[in-house]
Predicted model as a PDB file, atoms N, CA, C, CB and O in Angstrom, pLDDT in the B-factor column:
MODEL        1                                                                  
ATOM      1  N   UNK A   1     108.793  94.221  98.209  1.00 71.00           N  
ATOM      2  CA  UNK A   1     109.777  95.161  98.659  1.00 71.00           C  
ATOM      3  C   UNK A   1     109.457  95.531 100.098  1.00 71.00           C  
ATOM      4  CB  UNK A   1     109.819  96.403  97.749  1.00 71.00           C  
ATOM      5  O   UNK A   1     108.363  95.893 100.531  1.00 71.00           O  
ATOM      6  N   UNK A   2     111.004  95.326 101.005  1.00 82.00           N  
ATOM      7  CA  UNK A   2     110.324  95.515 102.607  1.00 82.00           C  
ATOM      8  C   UNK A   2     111.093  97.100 102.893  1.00 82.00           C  
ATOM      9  CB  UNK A   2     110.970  93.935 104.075  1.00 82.00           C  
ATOM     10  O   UNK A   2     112.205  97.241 102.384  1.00 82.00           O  
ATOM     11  N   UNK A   3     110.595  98.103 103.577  1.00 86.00           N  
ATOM     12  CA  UNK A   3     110.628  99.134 103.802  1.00 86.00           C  
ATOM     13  C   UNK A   3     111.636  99.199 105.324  1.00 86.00           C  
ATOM     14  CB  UNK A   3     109.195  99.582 103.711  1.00 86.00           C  
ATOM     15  O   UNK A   3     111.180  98.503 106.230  1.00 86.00           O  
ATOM     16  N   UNK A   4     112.656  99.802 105.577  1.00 89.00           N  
ATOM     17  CA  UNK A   4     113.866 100.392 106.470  1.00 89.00           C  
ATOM     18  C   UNK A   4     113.570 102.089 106.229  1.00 89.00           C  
ATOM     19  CB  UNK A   4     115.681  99.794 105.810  1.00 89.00           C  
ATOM     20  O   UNK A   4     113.377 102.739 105.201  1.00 89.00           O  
ATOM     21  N   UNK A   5     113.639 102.524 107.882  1.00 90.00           N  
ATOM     22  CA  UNK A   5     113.508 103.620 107.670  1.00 90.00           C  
ATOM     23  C   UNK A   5     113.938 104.365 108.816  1.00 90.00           C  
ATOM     24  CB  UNK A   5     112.377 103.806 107.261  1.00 90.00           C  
ATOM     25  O   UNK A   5     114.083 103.553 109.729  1.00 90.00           O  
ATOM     26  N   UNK A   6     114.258 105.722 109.269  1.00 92.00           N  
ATOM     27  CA  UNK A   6     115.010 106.334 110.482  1.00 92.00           C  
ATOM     28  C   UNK A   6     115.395 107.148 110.369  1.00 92.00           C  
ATOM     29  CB  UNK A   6     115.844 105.920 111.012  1.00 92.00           C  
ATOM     30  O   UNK A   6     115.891 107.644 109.357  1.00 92.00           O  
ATOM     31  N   UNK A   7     115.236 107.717 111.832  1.00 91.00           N  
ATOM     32  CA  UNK A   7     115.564 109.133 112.115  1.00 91.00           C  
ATOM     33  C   UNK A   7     116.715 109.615 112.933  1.00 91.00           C  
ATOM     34  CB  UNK A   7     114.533 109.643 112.692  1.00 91.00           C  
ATOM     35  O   UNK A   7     116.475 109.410 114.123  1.00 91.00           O  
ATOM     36  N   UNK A   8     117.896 110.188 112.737  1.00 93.00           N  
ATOM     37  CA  UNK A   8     118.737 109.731 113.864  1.00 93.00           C  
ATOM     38  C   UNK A   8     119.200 111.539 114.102  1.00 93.00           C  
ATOM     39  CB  UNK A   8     120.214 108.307 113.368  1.00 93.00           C  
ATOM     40  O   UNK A   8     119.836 111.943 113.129  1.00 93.00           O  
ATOM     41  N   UNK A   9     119.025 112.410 114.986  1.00 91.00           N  
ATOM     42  CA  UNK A   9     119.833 113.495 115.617  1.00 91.00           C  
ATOM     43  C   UNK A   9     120.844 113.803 115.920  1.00 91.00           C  
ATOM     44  CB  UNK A   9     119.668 113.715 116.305  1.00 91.00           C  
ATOM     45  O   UNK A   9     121.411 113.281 116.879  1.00 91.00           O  
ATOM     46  N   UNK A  10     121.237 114.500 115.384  1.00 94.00           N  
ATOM     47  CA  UNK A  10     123.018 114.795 116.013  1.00 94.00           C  
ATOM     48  C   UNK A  10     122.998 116.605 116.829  1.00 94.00           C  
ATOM     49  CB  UNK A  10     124.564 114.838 114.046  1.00 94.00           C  
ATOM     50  O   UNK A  10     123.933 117.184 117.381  1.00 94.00           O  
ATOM     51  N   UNK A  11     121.771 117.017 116.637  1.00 93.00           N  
ATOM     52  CA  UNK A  11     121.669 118.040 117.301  1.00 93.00           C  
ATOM     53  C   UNK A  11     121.594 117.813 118.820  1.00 93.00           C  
ATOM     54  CB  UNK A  11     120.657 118.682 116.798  1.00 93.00           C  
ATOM     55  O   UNK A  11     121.846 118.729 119.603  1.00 93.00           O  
ATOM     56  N   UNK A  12     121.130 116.178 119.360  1.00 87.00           N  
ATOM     57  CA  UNK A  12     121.003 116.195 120.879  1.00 87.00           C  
ATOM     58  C   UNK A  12     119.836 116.208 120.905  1.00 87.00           C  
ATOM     59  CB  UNK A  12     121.573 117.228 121.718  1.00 87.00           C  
ATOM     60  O   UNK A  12     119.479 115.980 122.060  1.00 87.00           O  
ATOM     61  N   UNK A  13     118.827 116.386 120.113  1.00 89.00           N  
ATOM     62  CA  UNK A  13     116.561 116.411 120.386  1.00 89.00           C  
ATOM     63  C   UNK A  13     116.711 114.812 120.179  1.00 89.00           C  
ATOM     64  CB  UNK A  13     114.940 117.540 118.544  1.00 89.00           C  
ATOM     65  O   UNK A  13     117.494 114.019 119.655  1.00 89.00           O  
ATOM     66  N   UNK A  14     115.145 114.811 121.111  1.00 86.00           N  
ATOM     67  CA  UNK A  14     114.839 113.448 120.648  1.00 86.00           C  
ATOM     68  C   UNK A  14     114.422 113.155 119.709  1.00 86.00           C  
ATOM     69  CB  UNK A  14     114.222 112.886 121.172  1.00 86.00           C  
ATOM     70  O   UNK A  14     113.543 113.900 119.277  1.00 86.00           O  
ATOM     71  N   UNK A  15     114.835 111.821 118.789  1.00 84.00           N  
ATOM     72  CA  UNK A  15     114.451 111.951 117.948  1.00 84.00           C  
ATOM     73  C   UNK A  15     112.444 111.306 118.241  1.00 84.00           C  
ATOM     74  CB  UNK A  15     115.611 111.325 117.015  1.00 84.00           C  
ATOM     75  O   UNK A  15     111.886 110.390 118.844  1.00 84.00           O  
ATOM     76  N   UNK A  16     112.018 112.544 117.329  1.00 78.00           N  
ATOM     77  CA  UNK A  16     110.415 112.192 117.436  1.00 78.00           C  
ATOM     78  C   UNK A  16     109.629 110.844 117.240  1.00 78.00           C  
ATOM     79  CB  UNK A  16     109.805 112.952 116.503  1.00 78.00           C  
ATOM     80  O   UNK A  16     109.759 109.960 116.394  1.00 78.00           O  
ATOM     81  N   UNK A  17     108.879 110.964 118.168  1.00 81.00           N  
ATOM     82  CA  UNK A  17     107.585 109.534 117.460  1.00 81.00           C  
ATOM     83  C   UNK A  17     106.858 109.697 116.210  1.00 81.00           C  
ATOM     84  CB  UNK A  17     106.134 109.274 118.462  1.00 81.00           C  
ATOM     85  O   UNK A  17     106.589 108.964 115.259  1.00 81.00           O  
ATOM     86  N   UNK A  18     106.600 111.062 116.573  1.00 85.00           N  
ATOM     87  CA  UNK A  18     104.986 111.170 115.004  1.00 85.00           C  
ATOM     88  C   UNK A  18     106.201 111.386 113.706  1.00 85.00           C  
ATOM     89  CB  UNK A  18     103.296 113.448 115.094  1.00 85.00           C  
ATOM     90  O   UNK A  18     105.694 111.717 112.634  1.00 85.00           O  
ATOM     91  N   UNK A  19     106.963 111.309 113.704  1.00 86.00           N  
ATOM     92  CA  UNK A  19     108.330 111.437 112.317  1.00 86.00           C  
ATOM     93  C   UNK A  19     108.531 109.695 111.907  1.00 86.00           C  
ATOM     94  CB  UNK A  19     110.436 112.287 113.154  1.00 86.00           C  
ATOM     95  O   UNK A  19     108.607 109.349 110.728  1.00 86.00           O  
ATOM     96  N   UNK A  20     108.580 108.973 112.734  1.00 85.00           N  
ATOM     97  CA  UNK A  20     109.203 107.457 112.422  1.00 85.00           C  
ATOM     98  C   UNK A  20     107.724 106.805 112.323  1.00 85.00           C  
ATOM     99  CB  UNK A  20     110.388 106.643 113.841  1.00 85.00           C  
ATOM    100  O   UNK A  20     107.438 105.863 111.584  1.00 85.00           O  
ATOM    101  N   UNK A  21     106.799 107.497 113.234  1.00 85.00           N  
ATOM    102  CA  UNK A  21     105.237 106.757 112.981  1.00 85.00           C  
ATOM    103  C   UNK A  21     104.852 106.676 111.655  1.00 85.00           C  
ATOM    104  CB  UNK A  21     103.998 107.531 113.647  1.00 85.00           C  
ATOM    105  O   UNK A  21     104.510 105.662 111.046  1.00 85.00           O  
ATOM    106  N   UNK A  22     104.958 108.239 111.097  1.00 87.00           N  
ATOM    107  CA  UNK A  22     104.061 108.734 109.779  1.00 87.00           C  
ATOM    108  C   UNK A  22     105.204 108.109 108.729  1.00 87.00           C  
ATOM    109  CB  UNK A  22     103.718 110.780 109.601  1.00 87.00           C  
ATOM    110  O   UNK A  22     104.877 108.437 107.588  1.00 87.00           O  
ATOM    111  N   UNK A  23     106.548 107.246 108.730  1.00 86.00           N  
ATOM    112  CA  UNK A  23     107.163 106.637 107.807  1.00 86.00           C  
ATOM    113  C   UNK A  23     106.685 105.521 107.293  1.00 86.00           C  
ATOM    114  CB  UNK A  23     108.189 106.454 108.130  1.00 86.00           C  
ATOM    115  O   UNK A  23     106.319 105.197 106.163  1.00 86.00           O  
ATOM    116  N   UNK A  24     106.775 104.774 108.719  1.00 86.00           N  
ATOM    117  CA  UNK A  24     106.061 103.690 108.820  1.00 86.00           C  
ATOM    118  C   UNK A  24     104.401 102.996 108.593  1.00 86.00           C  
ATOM    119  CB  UNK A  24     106.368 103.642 109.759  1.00 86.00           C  
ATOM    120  O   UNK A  24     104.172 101.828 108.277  1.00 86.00           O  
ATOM    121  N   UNK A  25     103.664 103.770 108.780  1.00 85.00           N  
ATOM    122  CA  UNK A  25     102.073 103.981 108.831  1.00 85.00           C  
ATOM    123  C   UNK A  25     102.389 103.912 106.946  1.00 85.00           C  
ATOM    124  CB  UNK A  25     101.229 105.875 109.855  1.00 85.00           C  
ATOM    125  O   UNK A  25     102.210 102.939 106.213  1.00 85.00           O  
ATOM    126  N   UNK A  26     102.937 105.403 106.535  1.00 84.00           N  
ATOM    127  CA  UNK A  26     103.226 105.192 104.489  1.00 84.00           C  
ATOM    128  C   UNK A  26     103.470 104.056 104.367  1.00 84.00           C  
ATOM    129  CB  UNK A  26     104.597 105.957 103.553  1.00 84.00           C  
ATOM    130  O   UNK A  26     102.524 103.505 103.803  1.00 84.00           O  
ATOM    131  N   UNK A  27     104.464 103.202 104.659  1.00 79.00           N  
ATOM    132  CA  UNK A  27     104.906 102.017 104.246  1.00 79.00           C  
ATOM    133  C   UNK A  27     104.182 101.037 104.205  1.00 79.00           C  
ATOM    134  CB  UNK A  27     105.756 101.688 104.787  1.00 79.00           C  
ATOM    135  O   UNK A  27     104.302 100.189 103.321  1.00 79.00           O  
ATOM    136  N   UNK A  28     103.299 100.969 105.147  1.00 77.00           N  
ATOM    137  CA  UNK A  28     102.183  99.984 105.407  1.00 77.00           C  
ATOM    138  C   UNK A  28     101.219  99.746 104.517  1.00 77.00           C  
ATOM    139  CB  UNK A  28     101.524 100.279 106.434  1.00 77.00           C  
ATOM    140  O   UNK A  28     100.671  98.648 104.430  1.00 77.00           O  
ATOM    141  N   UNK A  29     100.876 100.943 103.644  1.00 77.00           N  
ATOM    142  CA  UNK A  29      99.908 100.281 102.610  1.00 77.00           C  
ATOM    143  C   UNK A  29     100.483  99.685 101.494  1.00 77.00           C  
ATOM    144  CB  UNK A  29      98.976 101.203 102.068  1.00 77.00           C  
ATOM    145  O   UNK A  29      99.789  99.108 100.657  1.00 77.00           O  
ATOM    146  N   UNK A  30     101.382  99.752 101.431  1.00 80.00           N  
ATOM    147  CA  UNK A  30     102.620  98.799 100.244  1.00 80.00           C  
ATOM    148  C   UNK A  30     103.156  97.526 101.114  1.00 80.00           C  
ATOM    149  CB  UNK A  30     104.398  99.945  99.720  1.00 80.00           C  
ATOM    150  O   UNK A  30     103.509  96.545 100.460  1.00 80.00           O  
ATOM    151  N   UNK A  31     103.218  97.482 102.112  1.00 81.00           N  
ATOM    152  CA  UNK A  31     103.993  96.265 102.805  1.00 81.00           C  
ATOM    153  C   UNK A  31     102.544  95.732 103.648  1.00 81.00           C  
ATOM    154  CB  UNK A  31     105.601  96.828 104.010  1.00 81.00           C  
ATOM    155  O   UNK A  31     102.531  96.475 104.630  1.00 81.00           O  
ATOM    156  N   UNK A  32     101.823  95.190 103.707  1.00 81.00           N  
ATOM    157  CA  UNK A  32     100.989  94.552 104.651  1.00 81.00           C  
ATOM    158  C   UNK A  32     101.590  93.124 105.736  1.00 81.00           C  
ATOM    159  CB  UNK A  32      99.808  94.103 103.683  1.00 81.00           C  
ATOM    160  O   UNK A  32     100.855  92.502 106.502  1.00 81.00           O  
ATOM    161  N   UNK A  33     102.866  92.900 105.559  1.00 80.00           N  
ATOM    162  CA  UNK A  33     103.054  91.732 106.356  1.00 80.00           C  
ATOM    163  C   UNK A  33     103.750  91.938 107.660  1.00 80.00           C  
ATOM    164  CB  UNK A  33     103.767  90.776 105.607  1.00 80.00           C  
ATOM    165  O   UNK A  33     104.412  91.096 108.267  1.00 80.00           O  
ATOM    166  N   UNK A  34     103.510  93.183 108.011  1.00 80.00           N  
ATOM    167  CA  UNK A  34     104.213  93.483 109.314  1.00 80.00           C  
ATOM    168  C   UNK A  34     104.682  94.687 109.689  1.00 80.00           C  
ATOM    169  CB  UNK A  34     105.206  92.800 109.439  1.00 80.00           C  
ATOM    170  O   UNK A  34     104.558  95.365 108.669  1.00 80.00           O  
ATOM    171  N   UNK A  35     105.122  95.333 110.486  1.00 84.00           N  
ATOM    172  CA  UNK A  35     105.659  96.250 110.846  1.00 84.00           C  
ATOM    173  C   UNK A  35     106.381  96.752 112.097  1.00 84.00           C  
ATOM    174  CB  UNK A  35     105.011  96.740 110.603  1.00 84.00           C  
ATOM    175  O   UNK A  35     106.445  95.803 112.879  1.00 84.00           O  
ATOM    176  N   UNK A  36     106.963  97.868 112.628  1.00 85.00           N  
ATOM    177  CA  UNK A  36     107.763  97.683 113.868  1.00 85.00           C  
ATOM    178  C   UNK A  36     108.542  98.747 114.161  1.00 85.00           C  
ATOM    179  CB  UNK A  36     108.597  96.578 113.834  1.00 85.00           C  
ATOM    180  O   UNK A  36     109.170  99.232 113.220  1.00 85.00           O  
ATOM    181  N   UNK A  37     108.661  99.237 115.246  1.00 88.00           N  
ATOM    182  CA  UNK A  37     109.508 100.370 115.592  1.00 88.00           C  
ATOM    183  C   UNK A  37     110.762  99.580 116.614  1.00 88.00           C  
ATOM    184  CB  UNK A  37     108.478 101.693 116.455  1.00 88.00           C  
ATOM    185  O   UNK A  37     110.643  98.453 117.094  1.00 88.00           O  
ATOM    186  N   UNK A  38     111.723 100.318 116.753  1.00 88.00           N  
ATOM    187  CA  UNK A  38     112.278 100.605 117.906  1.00 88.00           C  
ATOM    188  C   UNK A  38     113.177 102.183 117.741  1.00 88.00           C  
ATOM    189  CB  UNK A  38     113.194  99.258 118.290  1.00 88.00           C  
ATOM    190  O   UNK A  38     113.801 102.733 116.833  1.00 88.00           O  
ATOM    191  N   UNK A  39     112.890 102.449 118.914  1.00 88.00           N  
ATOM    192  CA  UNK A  39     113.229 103.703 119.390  1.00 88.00           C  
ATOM    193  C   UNK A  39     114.827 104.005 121.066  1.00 88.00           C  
ATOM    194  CB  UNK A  39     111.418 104.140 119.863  1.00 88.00           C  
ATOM    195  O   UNK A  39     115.210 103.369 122.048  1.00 88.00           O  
ATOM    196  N   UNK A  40     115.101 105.083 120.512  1.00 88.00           N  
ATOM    197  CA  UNK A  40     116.141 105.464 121.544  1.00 88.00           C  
ATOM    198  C   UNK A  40     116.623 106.459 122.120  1.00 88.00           C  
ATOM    199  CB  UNK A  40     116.942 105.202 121.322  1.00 88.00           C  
ATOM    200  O   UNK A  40     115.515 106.813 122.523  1.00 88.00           O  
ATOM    201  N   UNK A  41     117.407 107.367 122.593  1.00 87.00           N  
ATOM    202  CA  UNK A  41     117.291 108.533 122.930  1.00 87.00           C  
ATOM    203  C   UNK A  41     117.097 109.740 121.380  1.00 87.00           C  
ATOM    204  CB  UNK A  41     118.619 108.685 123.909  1.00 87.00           C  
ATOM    205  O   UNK A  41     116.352 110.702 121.196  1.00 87.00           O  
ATOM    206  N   UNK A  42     117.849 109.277 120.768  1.00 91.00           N  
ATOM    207  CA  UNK A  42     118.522 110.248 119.700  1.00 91.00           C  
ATOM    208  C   UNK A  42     118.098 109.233 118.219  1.00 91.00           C  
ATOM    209  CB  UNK A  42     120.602 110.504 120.053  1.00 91.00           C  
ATOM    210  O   UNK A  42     118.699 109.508 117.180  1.00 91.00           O  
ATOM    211  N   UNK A  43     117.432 108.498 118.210  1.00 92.00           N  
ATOM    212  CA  UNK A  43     117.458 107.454 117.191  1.00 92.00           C  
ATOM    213  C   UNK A  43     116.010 106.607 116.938  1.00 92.00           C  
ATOM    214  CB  UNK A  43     118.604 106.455 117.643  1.00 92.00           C  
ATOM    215  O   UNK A  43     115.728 105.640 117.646  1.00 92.00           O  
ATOM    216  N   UNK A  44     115.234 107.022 115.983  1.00 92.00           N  
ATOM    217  CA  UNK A  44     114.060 105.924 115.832  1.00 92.00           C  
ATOM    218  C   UNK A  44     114.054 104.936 114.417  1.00 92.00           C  
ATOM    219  CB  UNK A  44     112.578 106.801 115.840  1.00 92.00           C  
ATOM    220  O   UNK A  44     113.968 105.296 113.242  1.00 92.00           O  
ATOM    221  N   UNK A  45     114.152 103.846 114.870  1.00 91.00           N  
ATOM    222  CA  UNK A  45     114.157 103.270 113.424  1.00 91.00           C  
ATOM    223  C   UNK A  45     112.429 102.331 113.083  1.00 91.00           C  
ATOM    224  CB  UNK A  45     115.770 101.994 113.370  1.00 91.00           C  
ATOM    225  O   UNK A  45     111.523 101.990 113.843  1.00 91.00           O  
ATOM    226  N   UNK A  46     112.582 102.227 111.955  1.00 89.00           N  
ATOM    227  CA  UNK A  46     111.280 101.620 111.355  1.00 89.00           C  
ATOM    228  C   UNK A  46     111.275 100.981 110.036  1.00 89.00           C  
ATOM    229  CB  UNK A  46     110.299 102.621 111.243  1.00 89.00           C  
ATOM    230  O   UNK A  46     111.770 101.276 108.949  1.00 89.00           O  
ATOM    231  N   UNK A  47     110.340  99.713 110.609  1.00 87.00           N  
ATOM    232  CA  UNK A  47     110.473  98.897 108.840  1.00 87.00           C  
ATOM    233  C   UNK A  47     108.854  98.187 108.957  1.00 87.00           C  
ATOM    234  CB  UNK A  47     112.211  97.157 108.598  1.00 87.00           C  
ATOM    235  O   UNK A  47     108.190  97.748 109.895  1.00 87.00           O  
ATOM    236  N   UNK A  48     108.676  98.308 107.781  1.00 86.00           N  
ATOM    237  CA  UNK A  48     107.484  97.163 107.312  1.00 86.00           C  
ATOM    238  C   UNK A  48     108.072  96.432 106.088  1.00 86.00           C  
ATOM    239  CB  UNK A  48     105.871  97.919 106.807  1.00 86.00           C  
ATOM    240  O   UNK A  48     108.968  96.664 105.277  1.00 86.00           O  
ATOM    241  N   UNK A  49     107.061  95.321 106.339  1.00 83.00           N  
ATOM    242  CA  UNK A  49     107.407  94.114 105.903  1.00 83.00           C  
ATOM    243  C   UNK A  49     106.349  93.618 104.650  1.00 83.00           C  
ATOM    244  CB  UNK A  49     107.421  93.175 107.176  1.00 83.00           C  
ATOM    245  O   UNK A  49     105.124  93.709 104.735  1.00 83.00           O  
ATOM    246  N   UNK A  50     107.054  93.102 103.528  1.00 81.00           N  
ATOM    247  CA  UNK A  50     106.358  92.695 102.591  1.00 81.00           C  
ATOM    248  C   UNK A  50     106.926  91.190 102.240  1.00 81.00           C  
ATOM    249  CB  UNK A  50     106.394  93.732 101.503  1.00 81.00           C  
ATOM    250  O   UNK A  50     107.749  91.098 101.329  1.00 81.00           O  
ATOM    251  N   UNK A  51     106.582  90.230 102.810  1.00 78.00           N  
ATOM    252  CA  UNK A  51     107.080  88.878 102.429  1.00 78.00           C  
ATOM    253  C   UNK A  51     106.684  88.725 100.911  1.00 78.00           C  
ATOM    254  CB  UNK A  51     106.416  87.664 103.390  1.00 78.00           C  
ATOM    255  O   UNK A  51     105.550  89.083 100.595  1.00 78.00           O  
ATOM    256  N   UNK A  52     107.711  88.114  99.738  1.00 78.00           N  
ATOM    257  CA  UNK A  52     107.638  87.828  98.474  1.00 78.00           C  
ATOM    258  C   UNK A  52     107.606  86.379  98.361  1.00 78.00           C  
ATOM    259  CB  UNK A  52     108.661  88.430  97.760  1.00 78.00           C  
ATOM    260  O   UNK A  52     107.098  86.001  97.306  1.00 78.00           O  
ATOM    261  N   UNK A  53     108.023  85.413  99.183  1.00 73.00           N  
ATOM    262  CA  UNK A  53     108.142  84.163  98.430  1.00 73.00           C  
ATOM    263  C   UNK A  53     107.829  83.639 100.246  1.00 73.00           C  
ATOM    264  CB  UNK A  53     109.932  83.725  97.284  1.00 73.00           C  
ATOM    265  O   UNK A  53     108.081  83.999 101.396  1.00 73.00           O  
ATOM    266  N   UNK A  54     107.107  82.545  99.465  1.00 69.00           N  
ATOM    267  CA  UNK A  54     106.283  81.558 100.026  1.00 69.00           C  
ATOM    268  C   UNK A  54     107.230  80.908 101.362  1.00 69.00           C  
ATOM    269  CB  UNK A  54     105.860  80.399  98.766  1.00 69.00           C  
ATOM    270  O   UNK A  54     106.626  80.583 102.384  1.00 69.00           O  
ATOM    271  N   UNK A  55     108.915  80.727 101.268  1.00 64.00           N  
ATOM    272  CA  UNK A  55     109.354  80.282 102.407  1.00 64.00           C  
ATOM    273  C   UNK A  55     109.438  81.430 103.369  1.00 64.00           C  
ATOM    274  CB  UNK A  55     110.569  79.598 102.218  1.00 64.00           C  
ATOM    275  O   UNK A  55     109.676  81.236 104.561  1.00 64.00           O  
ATOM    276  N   UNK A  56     109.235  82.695 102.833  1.00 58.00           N  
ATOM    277  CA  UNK A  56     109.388  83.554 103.624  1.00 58.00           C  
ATOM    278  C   UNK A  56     108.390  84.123 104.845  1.00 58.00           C  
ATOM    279  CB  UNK A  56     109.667  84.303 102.863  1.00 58.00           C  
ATOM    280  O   UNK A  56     108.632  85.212 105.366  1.00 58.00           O  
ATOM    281  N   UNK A  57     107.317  83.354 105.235  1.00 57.00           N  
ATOM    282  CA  UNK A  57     106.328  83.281 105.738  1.00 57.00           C  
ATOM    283  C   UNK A  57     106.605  83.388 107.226  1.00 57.00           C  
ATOM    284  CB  UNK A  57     105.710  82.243 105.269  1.00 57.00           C  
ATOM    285  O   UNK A  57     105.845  84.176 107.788  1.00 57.00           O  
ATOM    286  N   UNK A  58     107.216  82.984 107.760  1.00 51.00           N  
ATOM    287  CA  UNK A  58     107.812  82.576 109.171  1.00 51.00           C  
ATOM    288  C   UNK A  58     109.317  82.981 109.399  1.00 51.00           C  
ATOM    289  CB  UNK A  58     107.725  80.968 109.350  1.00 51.00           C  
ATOM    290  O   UNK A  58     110.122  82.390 110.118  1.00 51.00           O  
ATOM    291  N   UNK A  59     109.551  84.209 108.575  1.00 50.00           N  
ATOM    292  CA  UNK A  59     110.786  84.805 108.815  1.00 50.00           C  
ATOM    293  C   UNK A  59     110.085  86.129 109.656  1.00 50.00           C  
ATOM    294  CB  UNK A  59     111.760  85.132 107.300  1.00 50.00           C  
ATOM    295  O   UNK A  59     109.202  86.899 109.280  1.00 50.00           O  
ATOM    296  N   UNK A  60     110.727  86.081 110.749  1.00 55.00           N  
ATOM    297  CA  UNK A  60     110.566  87.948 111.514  1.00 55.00           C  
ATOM    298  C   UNK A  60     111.998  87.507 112.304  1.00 55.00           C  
ATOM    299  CB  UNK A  60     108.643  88.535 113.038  1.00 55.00           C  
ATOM    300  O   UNK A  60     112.715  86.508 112.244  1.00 55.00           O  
ATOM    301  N   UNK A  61     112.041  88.729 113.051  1.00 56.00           N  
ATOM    302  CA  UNK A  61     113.443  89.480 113.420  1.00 56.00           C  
ATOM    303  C   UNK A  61     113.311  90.488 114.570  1.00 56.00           C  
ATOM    304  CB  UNK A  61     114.025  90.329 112.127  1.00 56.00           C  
ATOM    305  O   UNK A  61     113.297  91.680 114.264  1.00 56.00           O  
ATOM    306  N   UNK A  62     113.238  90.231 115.511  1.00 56.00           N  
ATOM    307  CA  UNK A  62     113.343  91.917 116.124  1.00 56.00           C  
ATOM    308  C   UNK A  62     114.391  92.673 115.768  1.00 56.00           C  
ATOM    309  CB  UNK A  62     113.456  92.069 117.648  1.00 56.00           C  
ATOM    310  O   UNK A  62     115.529  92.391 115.392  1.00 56.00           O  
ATOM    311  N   UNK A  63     113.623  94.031 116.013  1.00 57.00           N  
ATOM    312  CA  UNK A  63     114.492  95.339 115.807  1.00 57.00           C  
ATOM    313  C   UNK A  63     115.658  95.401 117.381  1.00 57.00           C  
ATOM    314  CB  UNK A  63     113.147  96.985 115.696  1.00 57.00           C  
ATOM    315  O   UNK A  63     116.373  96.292 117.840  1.00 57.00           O  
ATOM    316  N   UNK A  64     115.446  94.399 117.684  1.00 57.00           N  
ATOM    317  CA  UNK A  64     116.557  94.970 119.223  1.00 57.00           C  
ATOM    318  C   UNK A  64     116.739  94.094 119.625  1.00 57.00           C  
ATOM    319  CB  UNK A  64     116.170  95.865 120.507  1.00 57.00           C  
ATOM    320  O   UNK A  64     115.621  93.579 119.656  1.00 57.00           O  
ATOM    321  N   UNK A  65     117.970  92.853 120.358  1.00 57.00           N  
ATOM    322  CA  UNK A  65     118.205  92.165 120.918  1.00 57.00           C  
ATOM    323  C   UNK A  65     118.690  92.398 122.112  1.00 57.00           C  
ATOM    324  CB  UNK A  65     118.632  91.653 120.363  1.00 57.00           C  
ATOM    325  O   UNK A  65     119.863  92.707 122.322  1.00 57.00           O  
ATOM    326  N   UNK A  66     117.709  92.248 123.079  1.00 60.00           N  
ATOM    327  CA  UNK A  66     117.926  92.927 124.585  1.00 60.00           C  
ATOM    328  C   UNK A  66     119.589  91.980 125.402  1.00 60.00           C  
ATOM    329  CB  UNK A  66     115.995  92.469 125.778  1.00 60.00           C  
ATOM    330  O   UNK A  66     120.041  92.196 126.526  1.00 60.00           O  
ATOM    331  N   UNK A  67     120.032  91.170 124.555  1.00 61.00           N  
ATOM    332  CA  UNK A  67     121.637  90.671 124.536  1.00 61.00           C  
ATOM    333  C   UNK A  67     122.564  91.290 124.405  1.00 61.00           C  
ATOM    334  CB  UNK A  67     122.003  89.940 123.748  1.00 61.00           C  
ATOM    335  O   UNK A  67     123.605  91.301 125.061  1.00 61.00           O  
ATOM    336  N   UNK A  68     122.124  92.104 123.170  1.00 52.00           N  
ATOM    337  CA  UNK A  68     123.522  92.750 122.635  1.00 52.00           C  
ATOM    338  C   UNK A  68     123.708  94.300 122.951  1.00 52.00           C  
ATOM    339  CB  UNK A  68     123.612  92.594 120.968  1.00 52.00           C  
ATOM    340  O   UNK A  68     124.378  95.167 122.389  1.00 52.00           O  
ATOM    341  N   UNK A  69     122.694  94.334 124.284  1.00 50.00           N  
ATOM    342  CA  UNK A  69     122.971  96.097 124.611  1.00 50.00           C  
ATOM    343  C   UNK A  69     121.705  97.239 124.145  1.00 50.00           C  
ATOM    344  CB  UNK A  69     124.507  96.647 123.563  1.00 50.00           C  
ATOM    345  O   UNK A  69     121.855  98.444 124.350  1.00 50.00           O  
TER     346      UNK A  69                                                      
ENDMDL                                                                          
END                                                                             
């Protein structure tokens, strides 16, 4: 099971580091195959990674494609 996780503001604060860290950091001792932030004004997202099956070894993804904005 791979872990998605985020913080998003509509008050206008940033959204925090140590809030999307301490999600992510939990997730990590259940997911050992990876992990990853990206962050934005108003928005932090976070996932760790638990690969289950053997082709899944050489699957990653960034969280941001500096293409699409």
């Amino acid at each position: 099971m791979s872990l998605i996780n985020g913080v998003v503001r509509f008050d206008g604060m940033a959204a925090g580091d140590e809030v999307i860290t301490r999600m992510v950091a939990a997730g990590n001792e259940s997911c050992p195959d990876g992990c990853g932030v990206w962050r934005d004004a108003h928005v932090a997202l976070g996932f760790s990674l638990l690969q289950t099956l053997p082709s899944h070894r050489c699957v990653t993804a960034p969280l941001h494609d500096a293409d699409s904005g």
